[in-house]
N, C-alpha and C positions, 0 to 999 in steps of 0.2 A: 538662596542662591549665593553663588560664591564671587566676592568681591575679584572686579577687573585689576591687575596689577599693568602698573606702567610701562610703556610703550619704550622703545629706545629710537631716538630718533634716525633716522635714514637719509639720506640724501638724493633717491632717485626722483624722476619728474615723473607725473603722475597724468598720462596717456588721456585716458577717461573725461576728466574734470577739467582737461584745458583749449578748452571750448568754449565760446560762448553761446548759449543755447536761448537764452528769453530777452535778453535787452538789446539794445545798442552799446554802449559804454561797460566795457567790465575791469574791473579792479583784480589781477592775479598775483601772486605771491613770487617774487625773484630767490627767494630761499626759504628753504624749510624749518620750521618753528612749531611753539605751543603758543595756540590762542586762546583767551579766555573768554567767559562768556560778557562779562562787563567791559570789556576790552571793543564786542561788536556791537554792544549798545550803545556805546559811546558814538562810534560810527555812526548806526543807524539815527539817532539824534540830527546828528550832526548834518547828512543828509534829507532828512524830511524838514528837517529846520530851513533850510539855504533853499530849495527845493518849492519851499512855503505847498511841502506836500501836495503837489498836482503831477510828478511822477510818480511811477511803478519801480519799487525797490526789489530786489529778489536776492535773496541771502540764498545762496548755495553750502554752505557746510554747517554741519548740526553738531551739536557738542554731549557726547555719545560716552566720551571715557571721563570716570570719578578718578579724581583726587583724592584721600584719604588724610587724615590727619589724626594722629594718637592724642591724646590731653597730654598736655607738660607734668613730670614731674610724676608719669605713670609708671609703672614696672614694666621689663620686658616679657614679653610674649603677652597669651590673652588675645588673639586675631590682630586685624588690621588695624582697625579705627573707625571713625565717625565718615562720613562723606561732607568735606567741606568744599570742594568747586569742582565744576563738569566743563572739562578741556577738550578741544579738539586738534587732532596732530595736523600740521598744514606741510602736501609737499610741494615743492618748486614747482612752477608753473598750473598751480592748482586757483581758478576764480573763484574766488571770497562773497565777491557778490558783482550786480548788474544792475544800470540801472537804462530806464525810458525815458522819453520824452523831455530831455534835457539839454539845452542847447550847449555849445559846444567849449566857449566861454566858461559861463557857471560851469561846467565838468572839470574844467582845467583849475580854473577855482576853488571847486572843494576837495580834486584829491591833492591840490597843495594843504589843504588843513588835513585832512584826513591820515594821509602819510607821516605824519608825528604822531599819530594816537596808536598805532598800531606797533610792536613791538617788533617785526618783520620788515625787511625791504619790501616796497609795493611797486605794482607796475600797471599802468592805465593801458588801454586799447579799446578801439572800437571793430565793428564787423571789417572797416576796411582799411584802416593805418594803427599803426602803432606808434603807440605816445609813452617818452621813457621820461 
């Protein structure tokens, strides 16, 4: 199969995904970026940690496009490269993830931690207010 080439990124807001569809509380994206996959484990940590795991997490974006990377000090040409990380493109208004059964405190709590770990601006809301 032939390796996926890099995406450029966009700025439109993204209709579909900005909904929240399984939780209460959802985490969406105020601008558009590259996320990494250790980037949302970190998160995901970080919530089952605080959380002491008795809610329902739901990660809504998958990490679908490779990164490539040639060895140093290779020749040019000879294909792409090796596949060293699987990224996904986040657009504006797109929810990252959701969570349940968390009261409303702790939420406010951990997307104070969480919004440093992410390379993105974030942005909290629930089914019925929004929290900037």
């Amino acid at each position: 199969y032939r390796k996926k080439y890099k995406k450029k990124l966009r700025n439109g807001i993204n209709k579909f995904l900005g909904q929240i569809q399984f939780g209460f509380y959802g985490v969406f994206a105020l601008e558009s970026g590259v996320l990494l996959e250790n980037q949302l484990e970190v998160v995901r940590r970080i919530l089952s940690r605080l959380t002491k795991r008795l809610s329902k997490i739901f990660i809504r974006i998958s990490f679908f496009q490779p990164l490539t990377k040639k060895p140093l000090k290779s020749r040019m040409g000879k294909g792409v490269g090796v596949i060293k990380k699987w990224v996904s493109y986040i657009k504006k208004g797109m929810f990252i993830l959701e969570v349940s059964s968390v009261s409303t405190k702790l939420i406010l709590f951990i997307y104070k931690k969480i919004k440093y770990q992410m390379p993105i601006r974030l942005g909290l809301t629930s089914r019925y207010l929004l929290i900037k």
